[in-house]
C-alpha positions as CSV (number, residue, x, y, z in Angstrom):
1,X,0.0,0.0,0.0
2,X,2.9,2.5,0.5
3,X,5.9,3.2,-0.9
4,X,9.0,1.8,0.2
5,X,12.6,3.7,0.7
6,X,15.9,2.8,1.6
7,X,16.8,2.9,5.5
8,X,20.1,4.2,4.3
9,X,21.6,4.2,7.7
10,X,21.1,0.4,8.4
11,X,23.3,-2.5,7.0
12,X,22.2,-3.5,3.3
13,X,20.1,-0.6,3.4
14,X,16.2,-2.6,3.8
15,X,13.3,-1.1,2.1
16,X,11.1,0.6,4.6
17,X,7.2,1.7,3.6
18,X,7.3,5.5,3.9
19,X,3.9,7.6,4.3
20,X,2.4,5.9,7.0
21,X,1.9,9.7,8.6
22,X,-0.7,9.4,6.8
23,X,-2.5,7.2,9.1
24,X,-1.9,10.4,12.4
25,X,-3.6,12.7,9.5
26,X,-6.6,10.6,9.0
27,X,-7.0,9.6,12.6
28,X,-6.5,13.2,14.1
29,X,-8.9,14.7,12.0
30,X,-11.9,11.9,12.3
31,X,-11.1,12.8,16.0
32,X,-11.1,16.4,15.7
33,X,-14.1,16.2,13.5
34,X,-16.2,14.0,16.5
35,X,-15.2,16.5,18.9
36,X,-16.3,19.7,17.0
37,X,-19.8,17.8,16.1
38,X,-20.4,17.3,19.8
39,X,-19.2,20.7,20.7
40,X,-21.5,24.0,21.1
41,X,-20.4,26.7,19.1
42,X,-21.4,30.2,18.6
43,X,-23.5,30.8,15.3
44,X,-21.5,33.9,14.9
45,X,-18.3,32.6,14.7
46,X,-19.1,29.1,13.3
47,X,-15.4,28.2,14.0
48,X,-14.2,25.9,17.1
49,X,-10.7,25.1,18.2
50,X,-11.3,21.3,17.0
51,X,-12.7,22.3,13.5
52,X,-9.3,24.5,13.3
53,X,-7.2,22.2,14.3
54,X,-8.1,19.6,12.0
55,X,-8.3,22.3,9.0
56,X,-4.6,22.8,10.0
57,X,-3.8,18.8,9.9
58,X,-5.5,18.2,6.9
59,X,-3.1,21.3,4.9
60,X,0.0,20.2,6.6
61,X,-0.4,16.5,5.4
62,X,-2.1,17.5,2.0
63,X,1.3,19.5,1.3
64,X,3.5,17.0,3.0
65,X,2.0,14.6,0.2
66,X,2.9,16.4,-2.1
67,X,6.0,17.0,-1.5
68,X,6.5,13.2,-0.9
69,X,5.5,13.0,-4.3
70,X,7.2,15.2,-6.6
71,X,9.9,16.2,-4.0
72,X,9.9,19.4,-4.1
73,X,12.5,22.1,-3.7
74,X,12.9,23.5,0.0
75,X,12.4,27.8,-1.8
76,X,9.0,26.6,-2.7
77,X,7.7,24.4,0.2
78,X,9.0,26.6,2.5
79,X,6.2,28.9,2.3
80,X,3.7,26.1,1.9
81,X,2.3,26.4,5.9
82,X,1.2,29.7,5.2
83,X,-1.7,28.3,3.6
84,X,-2.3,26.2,7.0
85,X,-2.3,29.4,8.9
86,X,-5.3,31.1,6.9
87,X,-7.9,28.8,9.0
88,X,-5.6,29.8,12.3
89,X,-6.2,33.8,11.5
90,X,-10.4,32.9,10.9
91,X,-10.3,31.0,14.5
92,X,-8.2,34.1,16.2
93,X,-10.2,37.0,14.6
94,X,-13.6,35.4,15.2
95,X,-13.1,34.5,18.5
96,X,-11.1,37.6,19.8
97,X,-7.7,35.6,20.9
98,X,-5.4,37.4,22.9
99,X,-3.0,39.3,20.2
100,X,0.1,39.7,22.6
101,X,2.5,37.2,23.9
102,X,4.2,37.2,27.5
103,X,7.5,37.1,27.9
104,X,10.0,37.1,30.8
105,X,11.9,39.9,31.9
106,X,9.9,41.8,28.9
107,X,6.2,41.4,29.7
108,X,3.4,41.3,27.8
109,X,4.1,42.4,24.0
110,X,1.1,43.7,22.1
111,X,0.4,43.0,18.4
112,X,-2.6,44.0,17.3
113,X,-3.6,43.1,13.8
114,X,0.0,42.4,12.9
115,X,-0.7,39.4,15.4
116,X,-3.0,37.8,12.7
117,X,-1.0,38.5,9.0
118,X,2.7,38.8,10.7
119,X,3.3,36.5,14.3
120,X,0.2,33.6,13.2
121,X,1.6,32.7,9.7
122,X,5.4,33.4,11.2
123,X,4.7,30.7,13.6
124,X,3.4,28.4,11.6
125,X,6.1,28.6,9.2
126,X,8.6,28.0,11.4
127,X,7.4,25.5,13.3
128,X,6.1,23.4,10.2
129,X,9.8,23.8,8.7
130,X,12.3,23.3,11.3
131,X,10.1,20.2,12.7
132,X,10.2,18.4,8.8
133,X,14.1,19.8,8.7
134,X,15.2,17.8,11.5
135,X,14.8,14.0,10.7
136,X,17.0,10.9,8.4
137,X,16.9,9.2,12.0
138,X,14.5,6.0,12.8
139,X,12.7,7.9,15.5
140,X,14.1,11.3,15.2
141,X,11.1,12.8,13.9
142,X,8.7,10.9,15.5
143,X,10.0,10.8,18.9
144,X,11.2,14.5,19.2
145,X,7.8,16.1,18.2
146,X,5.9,13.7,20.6
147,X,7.9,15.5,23.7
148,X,6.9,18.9,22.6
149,X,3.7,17.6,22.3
150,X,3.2,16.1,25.4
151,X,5.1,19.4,27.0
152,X,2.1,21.7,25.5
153,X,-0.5,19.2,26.4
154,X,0.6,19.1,30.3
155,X,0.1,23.3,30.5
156,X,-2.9,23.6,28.2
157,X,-5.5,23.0,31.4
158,X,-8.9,21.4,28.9
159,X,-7.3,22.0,25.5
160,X,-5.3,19.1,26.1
161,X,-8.6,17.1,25.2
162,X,-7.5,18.4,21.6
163,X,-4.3,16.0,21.4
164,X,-5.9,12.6,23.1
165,X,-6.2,10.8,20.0
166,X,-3.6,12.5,17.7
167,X,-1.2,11.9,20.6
168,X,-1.6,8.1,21.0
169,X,-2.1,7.7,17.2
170,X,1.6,9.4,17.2
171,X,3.3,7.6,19.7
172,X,2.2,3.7,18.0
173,X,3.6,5.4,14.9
174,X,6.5,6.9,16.8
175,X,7.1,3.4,18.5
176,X,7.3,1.5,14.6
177,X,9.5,4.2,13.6
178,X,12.1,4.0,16.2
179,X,12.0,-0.4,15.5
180,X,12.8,0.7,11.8
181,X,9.5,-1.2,10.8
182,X,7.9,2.4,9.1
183,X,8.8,6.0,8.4
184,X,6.1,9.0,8.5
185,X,7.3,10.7,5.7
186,X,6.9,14.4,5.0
187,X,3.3,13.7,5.4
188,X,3.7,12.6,8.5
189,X,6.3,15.4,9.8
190,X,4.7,18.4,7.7
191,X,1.4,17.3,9.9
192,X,2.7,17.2,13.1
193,X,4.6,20.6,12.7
194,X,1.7,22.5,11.7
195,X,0.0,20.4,14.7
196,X,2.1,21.5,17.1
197,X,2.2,25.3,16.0
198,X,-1.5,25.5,15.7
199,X,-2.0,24.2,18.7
200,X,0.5,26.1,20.8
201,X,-1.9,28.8,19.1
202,X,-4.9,27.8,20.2
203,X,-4.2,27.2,23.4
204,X,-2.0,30.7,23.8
205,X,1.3,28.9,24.2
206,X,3.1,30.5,21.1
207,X,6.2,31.3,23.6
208,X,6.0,27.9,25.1
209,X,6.1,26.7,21.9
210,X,9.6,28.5,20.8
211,X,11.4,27.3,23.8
212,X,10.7,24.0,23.2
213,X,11.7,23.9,19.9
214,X,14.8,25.7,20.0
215,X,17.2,22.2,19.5
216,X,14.6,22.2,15.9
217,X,15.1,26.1,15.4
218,X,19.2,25.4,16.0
219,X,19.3,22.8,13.7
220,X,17.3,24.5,10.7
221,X,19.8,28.1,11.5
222,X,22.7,25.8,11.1
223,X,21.5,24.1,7.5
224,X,20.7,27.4,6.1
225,X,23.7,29.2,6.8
226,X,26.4,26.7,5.8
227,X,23.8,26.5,2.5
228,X,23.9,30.1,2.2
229,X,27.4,31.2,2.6
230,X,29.4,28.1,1.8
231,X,26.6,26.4,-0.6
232,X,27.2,23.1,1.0
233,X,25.1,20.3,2.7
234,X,25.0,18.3,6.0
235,X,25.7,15.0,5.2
236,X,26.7,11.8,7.5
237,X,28.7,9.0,6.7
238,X,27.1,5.6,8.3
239,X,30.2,3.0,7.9
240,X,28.4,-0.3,9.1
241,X,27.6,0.3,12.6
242,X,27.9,4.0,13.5
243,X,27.6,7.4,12.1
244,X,29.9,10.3,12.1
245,X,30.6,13.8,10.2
246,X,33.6,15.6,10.3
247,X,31.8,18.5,10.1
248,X,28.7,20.9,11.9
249,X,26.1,21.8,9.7
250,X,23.1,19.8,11.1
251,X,22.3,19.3,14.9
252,X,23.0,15.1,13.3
253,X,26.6,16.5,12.2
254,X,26.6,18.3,15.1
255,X,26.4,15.5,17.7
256,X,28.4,13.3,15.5
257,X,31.3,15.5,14.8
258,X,34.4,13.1,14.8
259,X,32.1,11.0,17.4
260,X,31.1,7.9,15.8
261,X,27.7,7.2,17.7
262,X,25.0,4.1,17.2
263,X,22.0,5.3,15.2
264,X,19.9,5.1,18.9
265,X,22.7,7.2,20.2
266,X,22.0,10.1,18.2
267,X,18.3,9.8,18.5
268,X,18.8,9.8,22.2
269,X,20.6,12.6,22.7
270,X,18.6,14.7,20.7
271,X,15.4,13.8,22.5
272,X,17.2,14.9,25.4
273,X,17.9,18.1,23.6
274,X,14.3,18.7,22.9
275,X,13.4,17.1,26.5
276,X,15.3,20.0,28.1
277,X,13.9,22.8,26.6
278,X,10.6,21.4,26.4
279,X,11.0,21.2,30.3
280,X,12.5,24.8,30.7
281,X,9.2,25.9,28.8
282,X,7.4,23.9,30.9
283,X,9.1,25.7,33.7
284,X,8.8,29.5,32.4
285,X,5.2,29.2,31.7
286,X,4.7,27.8,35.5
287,X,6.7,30.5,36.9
288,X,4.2,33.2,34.8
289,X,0.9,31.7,36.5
């Protein structure tokens, strides 16, 4: 039923079926769609957080598709999730969300309408990018986005009820990645990017939401500028057993600079990357209660 790939960092280099993030897209959304049916909502607006949040799935793993498909140059899908964020501006406009963020030390910022055409769709973009940047990994990018996810959950008080389903449907998926049996594919990583950033929306944790995906936002600066100035890739050399680089343009290349390290290595201590600022998050948005 799906495509297979190449698990190029395994010995003979198996055929793996990619796509299966398919099966979080189809399942979050069913979900989604149940809760908004049995949800009250004001005629007015005629938008709920559920019926947003599923618009938002269904465009991140329509373009993650497609990019599966024809494999498409990072200048054009790069400003794909802006399309994602046009239901996220409906949802904050109609229902009068808060158009400031707090920060520490700073306070509260106000936006106003630049909130909803500048900081929604900024958010998105980033999010959706730097999550479907950092991956190559059996459970990489299946793992990693499940701790952010679970991080927002535990300080979005009833929201949470949002992510029950899309959450477990992640973590079986996350579990077959990490054996090697699957991989989610840009389906499966453009939808849970846009997932996570319209959610951390939603639930007014956009600043939450930054600090917990700084390892992400670290590891996209790091591609960009070695691509920019020096027009070179991050690339890791797999000889059997371990990886290694012997250079740092990826947070992969990074960890494995002249450090040969077990596929699970790396994938470890990058979720413990992402597990640390998730937690400080988790720690800054407790302290501002």
């Amino acid at each position: 039923m799906f495509p297979k790939v190449p698990d190029y960092h395994k010995p003979n280099k198996p055929l793996i079926p990619n796509g299966l993030g398919v099966i979080y897209v189809l399942g979050s959304t069913a979900y989604l769609f149940f809760l908004h049916y049995q949800t009250e909502i004001d005629a007015s607006s005629n938008v709920s957080p559920a019926l947003t949040l599923a618009v938002c799935i269904l465009f991140g793993g329509f373009l993650g598709l497609l990019d599966d498909w024809m494999d498409l140059r990072w200048r054009y899908k790069a400003f794909f999730p802006l399309i994602a964020a046009i239901p996220l501006i409906s949802l904050a406009r109609r229902l009068g969300l808060r158009t400031s963020i707090t920060i520490p030390l700073l306070g509260t910022v106000p936006f106003g309408d630049y909130y909803y055409f500048i900081i929604i769709p900024l958010i998105v973009t980033v999010a959706t990018n730097t999550v479907n940047q950092l991956g190559g990994l059996n459970g990489l990018e299946t793992v990693c986005p499940a701790i952010v996810m679970i991080g927002l959950m535990a300080i979005s008080g009833s929201l949470a009820i949002l992510l029950y389903v899309p959450l477990i449907t992640w973590l079986l998926l996350a579990f077959l990645n990490l054996k090697g049996k699957i991989f989610v594919g840009n389906t499966g990583s453009f939808a849970m990017g846009i997932t996570l950033a319209a959610f951390a929306i939603i639930s007014d944790l956009k600043f939450s939401l930054v600090i917990s995906i700084l390892p992400y936002i670290f590891n996209s600066s790091l591609i960009l500028l070695t691509y920019l100035f020096f027009r070179t890739k991050a690339q890791v050399s797999f000889d059997g057993e371990k990886l290694s680089s012997d250079h740092r343009r990826s947070l992969i290349t990074f960890v494995t600079y002249r450090r040969p390290l077990t596929e699970q290595r790396v994938v470890m201590i990058i979720s413990l990357l992402v597990a640390a600022s998730t937690s400080v998050a988790l720690s800054v948005e407790w302290l501002l209660l």
